[in-house]
C-alpha positions as CSV (number, residue, x, y, z in Angstrom):
1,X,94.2,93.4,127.2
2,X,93.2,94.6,123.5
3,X,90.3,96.8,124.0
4,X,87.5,96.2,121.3
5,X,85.2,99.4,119.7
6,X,82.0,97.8,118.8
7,X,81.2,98.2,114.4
8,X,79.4,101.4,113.6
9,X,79.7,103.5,110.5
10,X,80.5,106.7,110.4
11,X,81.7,110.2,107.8
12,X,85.1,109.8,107.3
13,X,86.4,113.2,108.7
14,X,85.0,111.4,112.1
15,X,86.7,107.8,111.2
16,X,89.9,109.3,111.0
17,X,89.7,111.7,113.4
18,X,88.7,109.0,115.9
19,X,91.8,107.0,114.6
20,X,94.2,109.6,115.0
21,X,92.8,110.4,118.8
22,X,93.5,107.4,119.9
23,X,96.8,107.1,118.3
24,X,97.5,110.2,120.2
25,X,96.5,108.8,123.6
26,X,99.3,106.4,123.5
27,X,101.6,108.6,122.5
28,X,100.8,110.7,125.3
29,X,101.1,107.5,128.0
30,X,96.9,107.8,128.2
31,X,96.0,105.0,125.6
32,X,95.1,101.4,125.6
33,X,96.0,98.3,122.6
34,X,92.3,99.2,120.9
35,X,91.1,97.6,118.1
36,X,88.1,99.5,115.5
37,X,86.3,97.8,113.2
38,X,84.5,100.3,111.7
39,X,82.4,101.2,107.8
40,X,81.7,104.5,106.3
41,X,78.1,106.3,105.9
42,X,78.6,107.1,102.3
43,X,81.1,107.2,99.5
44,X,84.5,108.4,100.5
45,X,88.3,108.6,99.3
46,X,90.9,108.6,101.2
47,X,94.2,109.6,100.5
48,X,97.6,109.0,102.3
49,X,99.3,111.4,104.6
50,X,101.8,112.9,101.6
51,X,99.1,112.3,98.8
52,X,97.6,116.4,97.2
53,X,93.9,115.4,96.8
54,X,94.1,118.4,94.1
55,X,96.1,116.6,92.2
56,X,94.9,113.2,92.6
57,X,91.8,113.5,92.5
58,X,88.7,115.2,90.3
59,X,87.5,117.2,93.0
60,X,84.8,118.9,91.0
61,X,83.5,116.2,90.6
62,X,83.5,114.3,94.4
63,X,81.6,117.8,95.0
64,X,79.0,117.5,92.4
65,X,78.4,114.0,93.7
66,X,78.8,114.2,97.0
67,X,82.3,112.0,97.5
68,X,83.7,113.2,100.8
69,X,87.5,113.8,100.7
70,X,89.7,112.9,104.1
71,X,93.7,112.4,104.7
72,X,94.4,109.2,106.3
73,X,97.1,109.6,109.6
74,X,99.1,107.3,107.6
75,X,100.4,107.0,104.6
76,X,99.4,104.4,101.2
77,X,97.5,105.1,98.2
78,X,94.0,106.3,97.8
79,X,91.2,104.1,98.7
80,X,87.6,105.1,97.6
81,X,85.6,103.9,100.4
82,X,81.9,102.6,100.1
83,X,79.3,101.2,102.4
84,X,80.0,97.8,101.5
85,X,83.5,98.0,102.9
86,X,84.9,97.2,106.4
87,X,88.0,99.5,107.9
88,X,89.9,98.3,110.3
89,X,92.2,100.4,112.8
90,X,95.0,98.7,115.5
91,X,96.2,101.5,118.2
92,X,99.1,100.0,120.4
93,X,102.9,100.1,121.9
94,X,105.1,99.6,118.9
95,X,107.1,97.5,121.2
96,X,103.9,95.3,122.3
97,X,105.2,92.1,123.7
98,X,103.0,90.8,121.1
99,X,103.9,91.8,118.1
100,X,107.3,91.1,116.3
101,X,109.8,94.3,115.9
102,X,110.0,95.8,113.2
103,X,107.3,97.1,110.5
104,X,107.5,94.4,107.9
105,X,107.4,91.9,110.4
106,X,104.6,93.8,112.3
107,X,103.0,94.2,109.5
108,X,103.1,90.5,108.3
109,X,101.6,89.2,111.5
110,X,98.7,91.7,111.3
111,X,98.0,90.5,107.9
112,X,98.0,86.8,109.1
113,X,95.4,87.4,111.6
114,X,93.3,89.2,108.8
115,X,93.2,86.1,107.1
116,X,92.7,83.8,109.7
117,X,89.5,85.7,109.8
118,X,88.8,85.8,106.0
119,X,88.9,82.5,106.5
120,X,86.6,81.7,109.3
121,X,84.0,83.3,106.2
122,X,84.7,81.1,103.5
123,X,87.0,83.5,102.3
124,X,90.7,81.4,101.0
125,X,93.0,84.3,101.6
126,X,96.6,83.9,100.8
127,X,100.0,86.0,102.1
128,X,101.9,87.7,99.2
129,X,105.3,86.8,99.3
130,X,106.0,89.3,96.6
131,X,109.1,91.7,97.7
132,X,108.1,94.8,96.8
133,X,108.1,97.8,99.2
134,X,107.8,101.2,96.4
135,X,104.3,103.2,97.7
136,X,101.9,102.5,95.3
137,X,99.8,106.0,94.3
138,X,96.3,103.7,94.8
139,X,96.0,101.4,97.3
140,X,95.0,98.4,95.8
141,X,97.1,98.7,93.1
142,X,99.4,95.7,93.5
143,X,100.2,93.4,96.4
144,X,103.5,94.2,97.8
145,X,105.4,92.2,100.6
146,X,102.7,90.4,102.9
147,X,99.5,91.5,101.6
148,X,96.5,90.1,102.2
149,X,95.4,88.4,98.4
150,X,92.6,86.1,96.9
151,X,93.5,84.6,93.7
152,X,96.1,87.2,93.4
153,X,94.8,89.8,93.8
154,X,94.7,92.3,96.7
155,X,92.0,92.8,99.1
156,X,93.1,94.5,101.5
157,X,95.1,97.5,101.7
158,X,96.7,98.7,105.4
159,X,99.5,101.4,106.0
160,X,101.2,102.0,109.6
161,X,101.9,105.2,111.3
162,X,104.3,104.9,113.9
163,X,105.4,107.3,117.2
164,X,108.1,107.6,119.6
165,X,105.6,105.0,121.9
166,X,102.4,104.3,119.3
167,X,101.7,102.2,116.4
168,X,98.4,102.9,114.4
169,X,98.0,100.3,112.1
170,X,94.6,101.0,109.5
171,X,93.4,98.6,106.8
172,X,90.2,98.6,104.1
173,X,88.8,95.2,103.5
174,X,86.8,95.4,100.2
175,X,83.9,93.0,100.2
176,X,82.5,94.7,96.8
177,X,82.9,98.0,94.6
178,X,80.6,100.9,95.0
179,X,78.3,101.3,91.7
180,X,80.0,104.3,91.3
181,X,82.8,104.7,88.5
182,X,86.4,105.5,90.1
183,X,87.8,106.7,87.1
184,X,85.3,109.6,87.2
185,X,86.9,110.8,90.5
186,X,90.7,109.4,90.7
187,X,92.9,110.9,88.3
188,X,95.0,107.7,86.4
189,X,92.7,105.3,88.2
190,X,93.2,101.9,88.0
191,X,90.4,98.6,88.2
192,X,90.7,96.7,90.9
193,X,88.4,93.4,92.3
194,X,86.9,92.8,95.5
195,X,85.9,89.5,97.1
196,X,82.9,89.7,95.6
197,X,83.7,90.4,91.8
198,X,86.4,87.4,92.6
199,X,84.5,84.6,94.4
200,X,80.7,85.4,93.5
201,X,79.5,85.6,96.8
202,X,78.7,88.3,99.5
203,X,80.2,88.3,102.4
204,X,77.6,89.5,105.6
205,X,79.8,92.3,107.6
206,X,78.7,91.0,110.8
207,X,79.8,87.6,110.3
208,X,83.3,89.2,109.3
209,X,83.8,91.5,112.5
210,X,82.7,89.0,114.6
211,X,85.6,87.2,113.0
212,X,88.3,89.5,113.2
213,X,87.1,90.9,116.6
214,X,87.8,87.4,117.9
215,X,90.9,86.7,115.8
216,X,92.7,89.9,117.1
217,X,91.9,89.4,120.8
218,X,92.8,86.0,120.2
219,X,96.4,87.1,119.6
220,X,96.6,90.0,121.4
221,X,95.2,88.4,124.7
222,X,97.1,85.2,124.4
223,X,99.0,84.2,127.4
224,X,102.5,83.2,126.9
């Protein structure tokens, strides 16, 4: 049975390090499938495993204004987190009876329950069939082979970490920008749209975990 964290937000030192606990758990034959759905107190960047925040980023100035800076257990591009965003995290065997073998594959059938749930808001989410697998230096920078799009452009950005038992599967759904400018704290950054600079509309967080809460177990607790 997928075990679900109820929404809360929290600093992002504590988001990942709650991540990365439970990922350990499994690995360590003490862990359950667990799904978080979870947002961020304030502004925050987050960098993949292998990024250097000192040379990605303008850390003078995420000091002066308060950005926190965190390393994701996996990998991916940078995301700049705001309180407007939902993150979610997937903890489970990476042989779960559920879930095809492999990481594309994985990885594709995560993404379809993602939009199932986009859906369910009014949101017209599309798969990108686009066959591209190079690691992007931001995120959202491009959609590469089944992402998660709206009118082309990428919404969501995940990355997978995998063990010798565990799979940790994390993903940022961006329902709007921050008001803050990215370029003044991303070295080489790049625009990017959310769901709300594409469709107009805002999309209430609740209505959305409720959503994807339900679409997950859905899958993950579906008899045979």
């Amino acid at each position: 049975m997928l075990k679900v964290i109820p929404f809360k937000k929290y600093s992002g030192k504590y988001n990942m390090e709650y991540d990365e606990h439970l990922f350990n758990e499994f690995e360590h034959g003490t862990g359950v499938t667990t799904l978080r759905i979870y947002g961020w107190e304030g502004p925050c960047i987050s960098l993949g495993y292998t990024q250097k925040p000192e040379i990605e980023l303008n850390l003078a100035n995420c000091k002066k204004h308060g950005i926190e800076v965190v390393k994701r257990p996996t990998g991916g591009g940078i995301v700049f987190h705001n309180e407007h965003e939902l993150t979610y995290s997937l903890v489970c065997a990476k042989d779960h009876p559920k879930l095809p073998k492999g990481m594309i594959e994985s990885y594709k059938f995560i993404s379809n329950i993602i939009i199932e749930a986009l859906r369910r808001v009014g949101v017209p989410a599309k798969l990108s069939d686009t066959r591209q697998h190079e690691q992007a230096r931001l995120c959202f920078s491009f959609p590469a082979s089944y992402e998660v799009t709206l009118e082309g452009q990428k919404i969501v950005g995940s990355a997978q970490k995998r063990g010798k038992k565990a799979l940790l599967q994390q993903g940022s759904i961006f329902i709007r920008n921050s008001d803050l400018n990215i370029a003044d704290f991303i070295r080489n950054s790049i625009e990017f749209k959310s769901i709300y600079d594409i469709l107009g509309v805002e999309i209430e967080q609740n209505k959305l975990v409720k959503a994807l809460s339900s679409g997950f177990a859905g899958h993950f607790n579906k008899a045979d």
